[in-house]
N, C-alpha and C positions, 0 to 999 in steps of 0.2 A: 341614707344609703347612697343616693346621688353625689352627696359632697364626697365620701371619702373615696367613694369609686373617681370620681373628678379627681380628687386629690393625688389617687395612684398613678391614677390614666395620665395625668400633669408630669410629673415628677418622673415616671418611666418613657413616655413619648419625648419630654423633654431632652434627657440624655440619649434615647437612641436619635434623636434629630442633631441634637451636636454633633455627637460621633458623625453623621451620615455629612452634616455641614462640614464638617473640619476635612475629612476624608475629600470632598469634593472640591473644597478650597486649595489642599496643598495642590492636586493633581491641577489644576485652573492658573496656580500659579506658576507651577514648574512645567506650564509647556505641553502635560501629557492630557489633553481632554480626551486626544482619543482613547485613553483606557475608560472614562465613565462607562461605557454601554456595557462593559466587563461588571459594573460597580452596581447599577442598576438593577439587572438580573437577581445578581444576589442579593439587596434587597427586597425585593419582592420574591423572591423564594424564601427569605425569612418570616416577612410578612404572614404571606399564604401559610408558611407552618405554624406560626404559632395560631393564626384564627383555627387551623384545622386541630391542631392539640386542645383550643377551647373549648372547640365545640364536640368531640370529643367525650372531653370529662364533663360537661357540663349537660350532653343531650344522650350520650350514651351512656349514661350510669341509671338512667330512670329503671330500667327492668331490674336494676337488685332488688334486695329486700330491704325495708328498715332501716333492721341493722348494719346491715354492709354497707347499705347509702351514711346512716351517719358516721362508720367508722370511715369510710374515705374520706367524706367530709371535713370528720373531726382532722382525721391527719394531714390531707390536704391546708386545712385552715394553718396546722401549725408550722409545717414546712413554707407555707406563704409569709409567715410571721418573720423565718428565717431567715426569708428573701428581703423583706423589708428593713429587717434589721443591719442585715449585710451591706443591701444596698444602700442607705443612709450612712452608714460608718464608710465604704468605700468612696461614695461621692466627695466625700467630707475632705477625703483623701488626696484621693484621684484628681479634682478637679483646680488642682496645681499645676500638674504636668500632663493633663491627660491628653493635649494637644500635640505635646514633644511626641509623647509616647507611640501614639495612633500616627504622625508622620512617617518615624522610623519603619514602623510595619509596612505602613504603605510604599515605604521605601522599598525597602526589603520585597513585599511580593513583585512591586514593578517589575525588580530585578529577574525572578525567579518565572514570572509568565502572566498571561492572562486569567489562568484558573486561579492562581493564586490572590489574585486581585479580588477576585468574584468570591472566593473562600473566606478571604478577609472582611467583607465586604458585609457578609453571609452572619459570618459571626459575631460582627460587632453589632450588629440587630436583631439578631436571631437569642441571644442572649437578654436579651429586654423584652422584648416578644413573651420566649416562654414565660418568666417570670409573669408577665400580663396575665394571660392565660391559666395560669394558678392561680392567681390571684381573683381573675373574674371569677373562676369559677365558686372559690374561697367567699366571696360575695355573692352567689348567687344561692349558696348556701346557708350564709347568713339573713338572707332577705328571704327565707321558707320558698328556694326555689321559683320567686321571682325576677325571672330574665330581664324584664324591663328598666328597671331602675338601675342597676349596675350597668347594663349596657347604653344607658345614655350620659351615666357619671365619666364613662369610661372614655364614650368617643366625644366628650366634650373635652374632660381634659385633653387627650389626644389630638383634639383639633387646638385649643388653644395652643399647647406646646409646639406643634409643625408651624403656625403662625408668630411665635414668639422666636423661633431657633430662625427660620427666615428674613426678618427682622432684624436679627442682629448679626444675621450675614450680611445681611444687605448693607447693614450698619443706619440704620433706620432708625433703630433705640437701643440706647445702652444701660444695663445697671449690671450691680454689681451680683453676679450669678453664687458669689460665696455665701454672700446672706443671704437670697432665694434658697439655696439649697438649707442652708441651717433653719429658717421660718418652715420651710413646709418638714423638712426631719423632723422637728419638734411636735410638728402635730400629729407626725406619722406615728411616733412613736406612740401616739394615745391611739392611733386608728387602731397598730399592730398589736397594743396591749389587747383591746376590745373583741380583737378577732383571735386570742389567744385563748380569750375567756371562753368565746364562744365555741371554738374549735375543741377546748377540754369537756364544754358543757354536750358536744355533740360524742363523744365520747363517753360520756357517764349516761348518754341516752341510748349506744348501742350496748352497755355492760362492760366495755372495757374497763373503766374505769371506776370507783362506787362515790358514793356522797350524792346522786339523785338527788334522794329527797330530804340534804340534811343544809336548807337552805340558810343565806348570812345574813338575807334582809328579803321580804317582801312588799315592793311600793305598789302592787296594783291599784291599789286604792290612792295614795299619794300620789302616785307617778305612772299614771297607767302607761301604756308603750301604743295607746290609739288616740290619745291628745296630743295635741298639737308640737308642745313639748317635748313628750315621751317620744313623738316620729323624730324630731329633731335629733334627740339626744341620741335615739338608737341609729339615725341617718350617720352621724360622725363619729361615735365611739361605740356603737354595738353595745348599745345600753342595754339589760335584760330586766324587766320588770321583777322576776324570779331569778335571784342569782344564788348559786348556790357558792358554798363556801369553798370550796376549790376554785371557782372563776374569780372571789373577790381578792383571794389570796394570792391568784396566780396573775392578777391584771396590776395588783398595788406591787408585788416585785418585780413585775417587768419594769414597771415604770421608774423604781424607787433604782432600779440597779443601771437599765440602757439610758435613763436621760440624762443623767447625773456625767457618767461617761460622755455621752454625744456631746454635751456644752462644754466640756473638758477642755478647757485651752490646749491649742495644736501649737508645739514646740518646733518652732523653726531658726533654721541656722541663718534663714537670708530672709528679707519681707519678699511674700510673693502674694501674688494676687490671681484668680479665681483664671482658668483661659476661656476663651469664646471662641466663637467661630470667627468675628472680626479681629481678634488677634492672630489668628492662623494666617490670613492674610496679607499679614505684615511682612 
């Protein structure tokens, strides 16, 4: 549970710290620092919302029932699923021009004033943020409502990420951000299968959905989920000792459908290469 919450917390800190690099570079370069303290604000008003959305769905949900707990859970899990899927295919994307792009804006609100700064500012972390915040919560629900382990997967990646985007603003170390991005997509895509399964499985636990007890394989005895192994395995891919045939079906075509896609050769008219925060710079 620690690795993949790490893994997300990586992966979503990392690009909301570019964005905030890149963002702080063009203004550094073109002369305008004094807009940052515009820039700041709305960071940390991003910030502050999504920890308060997390906590939230994750401490104010205790009084439902059961049921309602696993059906938020279940659907919660799956719209995280859709976050991660999204997020991986846009990075995949995006992180060709996503430096141009976020300049222009930044252009653009200079123009228009300081709120606008602060809005943009606002947004382009505030949008990683929420996501987060689904996602913890989406973990703490697969962890049977332990808060601990997710929230130190989370703020570790989180720290590593602010540490790495710094870094290579500083220009301290450089690799290539295109293949970081495709190496952790790829694993994601087995996290977000796992938490897909899980999320349907918490769903056939509040009645939404049937096939409970009409299981595809039972390892408790092969593969309990309290050895060593089994923690591991459920740590990174939300392994279930009892899978029922809806999860095994629903984790093998996520996988067989989004991976196959994500490794899909990206079709370009020019060679371009991954932007960084030290590229902004230039």
């Amino acid at each position: 549970m620690v690795f993949s919450s790490a893994l997300i917390g990586l992966r979503e800190g990392l690009e909301a710290a570019l964005v905030v690099s890149i963002l702080v570079a063009f203004l550094v370069k073109t002369g305008r620092r004094d807009a940052l303290r515009f820039v700041w604000p709305g960071i940390a008003a991003a910030v502050l919302l999504s920890v308060a959305v997390g906590a939230v769905l994750t401490y104010g949900t205790a009084q439902l029932s059961f049921e309602h707990q696993e059906l938020l859970g279940g659907s919660l899990s799956i719209v995280a699923v859709g976050f991660v899927t999204a997020m991986i295919f846009w990075m995949r994307k995006a992180s060709r021009h996503i430096a141009a792009e976020l300049r222009g804006k930044m252009a653009d609100a200079l123009e228009v004033g300081p709120a606008a700064v602060l809005l943009l500012s606002f947004l382009a972390v505030g949008r990683e943020g929420l996501e987060t915040a689904v996602f913890f919560y989406s973990a703490v629900q697969t962890a049977q409502s332990d808060t601990v382990q997710p929230l130190i997967g989370f703020v570790l990646g989180i720290a590593v990420a602010i540490v790495l985007a710094y870094l290579l603003y500083r220009g301290a170390v450089r690799f290539d951000l295109g293949k970081f991005f495709t190496v952790t997509g790829v694993l994601l895509v087995f996290v977000a299968a796992g938490v897909l399964g899980y999320g349907l499985h918490d769903l056939q636990e509040a009645g939404f959905l049937p096939g409970l007890t009409t299981l595809a394989f039972d390892a408790s005895n092969a593969l309990p989920e309290t050895s060593w192994y089994g923690v591991l395995l459920k740590g990174i891919f939300n392994y279930s000792q009892q899978t029922t045939v809806l999860q095994a079906v629903a984790w093998v075509a996520y996988v067989v459908v989004v991976l196959p896609l994500f490794l899909r050769p990206a079709h370009r008219k020019t060679a371009a290469t991954a932007a960084t925060p030290a590229a902004a710079k230039e």
